[in-house]
N, C-alpha and C positions, 0 to 999 in steps of 0.2 A: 038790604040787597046791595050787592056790590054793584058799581059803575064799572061799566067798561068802556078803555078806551085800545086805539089802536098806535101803535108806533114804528117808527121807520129809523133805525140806527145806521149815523156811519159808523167809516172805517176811519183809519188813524192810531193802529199799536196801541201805546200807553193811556190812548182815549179809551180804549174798552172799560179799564180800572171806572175811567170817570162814570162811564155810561152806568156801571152799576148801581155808583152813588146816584143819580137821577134815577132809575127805576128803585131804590131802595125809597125817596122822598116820593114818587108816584103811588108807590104801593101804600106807604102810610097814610096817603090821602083818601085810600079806601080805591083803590082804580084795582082793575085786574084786566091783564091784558086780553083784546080778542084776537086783531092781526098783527103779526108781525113783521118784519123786515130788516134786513141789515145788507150790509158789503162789509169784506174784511173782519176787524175785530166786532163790528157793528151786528157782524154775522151771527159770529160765536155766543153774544148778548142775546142774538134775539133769539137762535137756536136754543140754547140752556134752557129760555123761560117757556118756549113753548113744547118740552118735554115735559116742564113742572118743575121746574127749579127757581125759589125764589131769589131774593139779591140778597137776602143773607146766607143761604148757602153757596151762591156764586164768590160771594166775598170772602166764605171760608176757601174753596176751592183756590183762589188765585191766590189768599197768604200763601197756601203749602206750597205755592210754583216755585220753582228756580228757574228763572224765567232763562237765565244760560242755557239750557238745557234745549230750547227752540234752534238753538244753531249748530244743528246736528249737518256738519260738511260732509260731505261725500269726497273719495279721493279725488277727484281734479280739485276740489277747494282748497286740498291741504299743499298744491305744489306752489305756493304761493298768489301775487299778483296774475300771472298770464294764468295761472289754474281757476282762479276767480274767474277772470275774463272769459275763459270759455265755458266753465262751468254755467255763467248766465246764458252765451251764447248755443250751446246744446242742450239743457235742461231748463232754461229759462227760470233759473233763479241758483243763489249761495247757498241755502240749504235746501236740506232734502224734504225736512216735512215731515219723515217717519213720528218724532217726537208730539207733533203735535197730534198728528190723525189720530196715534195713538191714546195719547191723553181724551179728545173731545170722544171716541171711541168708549173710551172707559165710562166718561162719565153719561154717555147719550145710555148705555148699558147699564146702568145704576138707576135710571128709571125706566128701564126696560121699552125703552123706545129709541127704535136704532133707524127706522124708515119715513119717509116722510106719510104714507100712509100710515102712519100712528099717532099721524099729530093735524088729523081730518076734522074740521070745524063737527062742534057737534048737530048742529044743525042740517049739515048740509042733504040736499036731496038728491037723486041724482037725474038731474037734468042737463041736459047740453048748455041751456044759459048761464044755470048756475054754478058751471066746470071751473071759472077762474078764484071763487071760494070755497072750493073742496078744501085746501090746504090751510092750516093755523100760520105756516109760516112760507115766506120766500128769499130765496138768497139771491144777490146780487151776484154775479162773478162775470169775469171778462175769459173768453175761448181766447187765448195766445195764438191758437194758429192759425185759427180761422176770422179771427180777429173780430170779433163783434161782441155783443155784451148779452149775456145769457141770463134769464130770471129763472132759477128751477123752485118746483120740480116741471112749471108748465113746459120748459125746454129740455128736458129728459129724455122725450121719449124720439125726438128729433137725432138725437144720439146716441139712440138704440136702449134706452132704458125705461126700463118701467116707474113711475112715480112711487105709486105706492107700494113698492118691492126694494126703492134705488133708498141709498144713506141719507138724512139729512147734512 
């Protein structure tokens, strides 16, 4: 019988790479994940695993990147410095993001689990107490304009979405 344990990934870009190398030595130890957790690339880590994707398929996944390809500008990026500068200033960041939605899109659709209602502990029952372990997974993210720190899918629906209908 496999052990199960739970984990909580940060963020930190080029940390994602490492985080795989620890869930690849996790998994050898006979672990399999039950909750999970990330912010940022911490995210992306914990999302992949808990559609079903282990760290050797992550790790094939991220050879094939061209990781260049994330820095898809939009035109105010490309009028130089002041186009940066407002560029963060109106759109709250240098790139667009297309690139990557796209990519984690793909691969969330490769195991045919594109919402976070598809990635519902299999235990769970559905009781009012036991609402905060419906979900296998939670992402960390920060609301820019509203400015507070959101954990979905529990704050989803605060924002007009359904969990178990909305992306992971």
């Amino acid at each position: 019988m496999a052990k199960k344990t739970d984990a909580v990934f940060e963020g930190g870009g080029v940390k994602g790479i490492g985080l795989v190398g620890a869930v690849s030595e996790i998994e050898k130890a006979g672990y399999v994940f039950e909750n999970l957790a990330g912010t940022s690339a911490g995210a992306i880590v914990a999302s992949l695993l808990a559609v079903g994707y282990t760290a050797a398929e992550i790790k094939e996944e991220l050879k094939k990147l061209n990781y260049n390809n994330f820095k898809d500008e939009g035109l105010l990026d490309k009028l130089g410095f002041l186009g940066k500068g407002l560029s963060i200033g109106f759109e709250y960041g240098i790139y667009e993001g297309e690139f990557f939605e796209n990519w984690l899109d793909t691969l969330l659709r490769a195991k045919k689990k594109i919402t976070f209602g598809h990635v519902l502990m299999p235990d769970y029952q559905e009781k009012e107490t036991a609402k905060k372990y419906k979900y296998k997974l939670q992402v960390i993210a920060a609301d820019l304009t509203d400015r507070k720190l959101l954990v979905l899918p529990g704050d989803l629906e605060e924002l007009g979405y359904n969990p178990d209908t909305s992306g992971c």
